[in-house]
N, C-alpha and C positions, 0 to 999 in steps of 0.2 A: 190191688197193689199193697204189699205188707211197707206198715210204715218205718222207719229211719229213725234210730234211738238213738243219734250223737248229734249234734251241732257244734262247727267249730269255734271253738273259744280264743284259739293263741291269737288276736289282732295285734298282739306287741312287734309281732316278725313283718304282718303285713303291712302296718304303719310304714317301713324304711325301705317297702317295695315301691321302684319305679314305673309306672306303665305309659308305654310310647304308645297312641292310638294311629295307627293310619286308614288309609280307603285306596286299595292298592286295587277294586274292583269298582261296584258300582258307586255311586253316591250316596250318603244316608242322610243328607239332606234335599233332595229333592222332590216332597212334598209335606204339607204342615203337616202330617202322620207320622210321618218318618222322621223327620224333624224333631217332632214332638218325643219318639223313640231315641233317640240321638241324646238328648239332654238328659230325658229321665236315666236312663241308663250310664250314662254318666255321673249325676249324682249319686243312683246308688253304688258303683264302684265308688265315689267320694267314703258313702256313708260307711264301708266297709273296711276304710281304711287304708285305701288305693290313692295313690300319688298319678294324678291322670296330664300327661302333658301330649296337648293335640298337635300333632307335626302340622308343617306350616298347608298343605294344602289337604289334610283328610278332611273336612268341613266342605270342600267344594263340591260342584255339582255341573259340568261339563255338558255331558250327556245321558247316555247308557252309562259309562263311565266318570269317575269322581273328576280326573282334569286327563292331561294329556300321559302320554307311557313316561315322558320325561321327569316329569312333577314326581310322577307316581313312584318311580323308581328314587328318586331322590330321595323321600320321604322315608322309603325304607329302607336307605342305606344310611342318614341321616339317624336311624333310630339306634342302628346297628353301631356305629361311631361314636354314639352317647358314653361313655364312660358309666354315668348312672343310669344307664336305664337298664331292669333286672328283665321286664316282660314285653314284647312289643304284639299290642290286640288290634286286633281290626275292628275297625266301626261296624263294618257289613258284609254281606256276598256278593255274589253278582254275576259278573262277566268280567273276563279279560285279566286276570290278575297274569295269565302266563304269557302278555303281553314284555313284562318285566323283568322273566328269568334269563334272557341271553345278557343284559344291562348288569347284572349283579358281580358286583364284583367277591367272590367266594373266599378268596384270603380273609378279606376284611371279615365275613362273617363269621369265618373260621376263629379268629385271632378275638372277639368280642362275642363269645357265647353268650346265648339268651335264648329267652322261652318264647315262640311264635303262636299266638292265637289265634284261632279261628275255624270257619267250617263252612259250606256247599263250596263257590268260587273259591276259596280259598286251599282247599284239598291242594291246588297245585303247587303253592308255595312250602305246605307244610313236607309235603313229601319229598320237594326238590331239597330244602334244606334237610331233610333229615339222609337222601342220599348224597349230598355232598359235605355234611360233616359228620353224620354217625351219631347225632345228640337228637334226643327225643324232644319231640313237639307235642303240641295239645292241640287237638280238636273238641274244640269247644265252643263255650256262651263268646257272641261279639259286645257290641256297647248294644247294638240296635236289635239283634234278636237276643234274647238272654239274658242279660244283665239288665235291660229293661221290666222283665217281669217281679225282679225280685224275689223269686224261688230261691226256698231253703235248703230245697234238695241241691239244686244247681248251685247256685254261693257255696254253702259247705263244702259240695264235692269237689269244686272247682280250689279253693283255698287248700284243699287238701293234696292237690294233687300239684301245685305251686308249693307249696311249703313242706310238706313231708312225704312228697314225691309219690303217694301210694295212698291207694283208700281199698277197703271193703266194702260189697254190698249184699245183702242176702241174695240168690236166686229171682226169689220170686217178687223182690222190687225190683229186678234190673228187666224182666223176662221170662224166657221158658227155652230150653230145648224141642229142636222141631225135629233134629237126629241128632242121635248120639245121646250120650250122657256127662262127656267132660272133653275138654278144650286147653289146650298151653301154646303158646307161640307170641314170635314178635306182631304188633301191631301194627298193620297197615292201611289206607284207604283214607274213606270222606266222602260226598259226590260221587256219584259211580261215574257219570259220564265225562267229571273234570278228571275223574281220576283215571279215566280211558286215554284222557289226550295226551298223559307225559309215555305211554307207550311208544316205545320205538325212540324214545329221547335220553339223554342221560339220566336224566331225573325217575327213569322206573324200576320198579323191584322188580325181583324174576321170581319172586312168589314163594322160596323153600323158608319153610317153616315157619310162615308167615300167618297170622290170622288176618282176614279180609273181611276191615266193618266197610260197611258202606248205605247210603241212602238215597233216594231219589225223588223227587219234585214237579209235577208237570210233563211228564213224557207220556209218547204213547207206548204199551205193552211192547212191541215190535220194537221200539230203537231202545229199550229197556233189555230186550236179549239180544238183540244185534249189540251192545254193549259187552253183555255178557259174554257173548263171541267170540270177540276181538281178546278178550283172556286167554279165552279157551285158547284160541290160536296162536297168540303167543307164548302158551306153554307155561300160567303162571296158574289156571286152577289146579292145576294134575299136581302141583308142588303147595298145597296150601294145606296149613298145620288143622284150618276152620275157619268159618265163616259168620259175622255175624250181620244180621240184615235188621237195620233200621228202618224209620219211618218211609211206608210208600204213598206218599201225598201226593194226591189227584194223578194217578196213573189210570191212562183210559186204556181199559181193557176192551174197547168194543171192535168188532170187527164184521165185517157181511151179515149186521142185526143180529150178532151175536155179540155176549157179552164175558169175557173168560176174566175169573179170578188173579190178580197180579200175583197176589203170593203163591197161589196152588201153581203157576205157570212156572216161576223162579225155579219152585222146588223140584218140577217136572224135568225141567234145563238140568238142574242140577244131579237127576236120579243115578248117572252113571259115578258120580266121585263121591269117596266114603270119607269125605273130611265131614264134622260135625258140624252142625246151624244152628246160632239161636237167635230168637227172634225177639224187638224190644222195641219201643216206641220213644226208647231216651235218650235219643236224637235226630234228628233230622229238621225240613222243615213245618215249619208252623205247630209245633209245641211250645207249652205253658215249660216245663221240666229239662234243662239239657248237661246233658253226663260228660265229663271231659273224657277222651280216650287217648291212649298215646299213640304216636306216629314214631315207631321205631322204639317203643317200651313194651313190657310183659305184658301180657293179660290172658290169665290163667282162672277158667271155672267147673265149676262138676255139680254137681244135682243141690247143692246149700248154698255155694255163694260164688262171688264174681269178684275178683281181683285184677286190680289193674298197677301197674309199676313205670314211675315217670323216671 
């Protein structure tokens, strides 16, 4: 991976930023690991210059999920009414965040722009909000994945795309081309398979000129293109500007004592449509490094570098 010759300096803009954290998905206190992730990541947003105020139930720990759909929704409507608050992050991933999208009241969020953080569970809210008011999101570092490692690739890149809305990256630290040679379109995606469920809801794109990042975590290969299907079928790869595919973390490719390749399989699905691929490992889950991308911003690249616009 070629290495990154900037670090962000301006901390005077980020000092007078607000960040509302909630847990509108799982809990990220629900064991002293995660716990442990929760705090440190916390601090270092402190040390960075981040103004962190925890809404009144992201801390909790329910079940599967952080407290009830009630709470949850509170919490991030609660963040959205802040006056000061400029960014609202999420602690964690998980399950269930679209537990919360019919409860949302969309004026309000319309009427109090802000930046929404986050990524796997979270795919559904970033994409809901960005189709019900047109304003780009981040998918990105949370408190408990990300911001706890204290990578300087992720901090910079992340600061960069909160404050000056846009970063550069060479090529060959973001990636590679698996087809094609260059890439332009809106940004779309997160979770593949969170990002399956807002189909057929208000909340999904119809895919034109769109690029489609995405990642996936623990599935098996079959409900990994049974996903991809469900696109297909709705008519939104045939309109896709390109594609870029993140981390495939613990996807079981096995089948009747055979073992097939996740990526060679993707690419296979994919051999009829000539939209471009590129492939990257800076983001998804269980990486040390995570790259903010926009939901509903540019991102535009060709064989030197990788541009992204928030």
């Amino acid at each position: 991976m070629a290495p990154v010759d900037w670090i962000y300096e301006n901390v005077s803009i980020l000092r007078r930023m607000k960040v509302a954290i909630i847990s509108p998905s799982a809990p990220s206190t629900f064991s002293e690991e995660r716990r442990s992730q929760y705090i440190k990541g916390l601090e270092n947003m402190k040390a960075h210059g981040l103004e962190c105020v925890v809404m009144p139930h992201a801390a909790n720990a329910l079940s599967f999920v952080s407290d009830t759909a009630a709470n949850r929704l509170a919490d991030f409507m609660d963040a959205y009414r802040d006056p000061m608050v400029d960014v609202v992050m999420t602690a964690n991933g998980g399950w269930n965040a679209g537990d919360i999208l019919a409860g949302i009241d969309w004026e309000i969020v319309k009427r109090n722009p802000k930046v929404l953080v986050g990524f796997s569970d979270i795919t559904v809210l970033l994409n809901a909000v960005y189709a019900k008011t047109g304003r780009v999101q981040i998918q990105g570092p949370m408190v408990t994945w990300g911001f706890q490692e204290n990578d300087p690739l992720t901090i910079d890149s992340f600061m960069r795309a909160i404050n000056d809305k846009h970063y550069v990256l060479p090529l060959e630290t973001f990636g590679k081309f698996l087809r094609g040679s260059s890439m332009e379109g809106i940004g779309m995606g997160g979770n593949l398979v969170s990002l399956e469920s807002l189909l057929g809801t208000p909340y999904a794109s119809d895919g034109v000129g769109k690029v489609l990042f995405w990642e996936e975590t623990e599935e098996k290969l079959p409900a990994l293109l049974r996903a991809l299907a469900h696109f297909k079928n709705a008519g939104v790869l045939e309109k896709l500007a390109g594609m870029i595919i993140g981390r495939l973390d613990q996807i079981d490719g096995k089948f009747a004592e055979k073992e097939y390749e996740p990526l060679q399989a993707v690419l296979d699905y994919l051999e009829p449509y000539s939209f471009p691929v590129l492939k990257t490992e800076l983001f998804g889950h269980e990486i040390d490094q995570y790259l903010p991308l926009p939901v509903g911003g540019t991102i535009r690249a060709d064989q030197e570098k990788i541009e992204f616009k928030f």
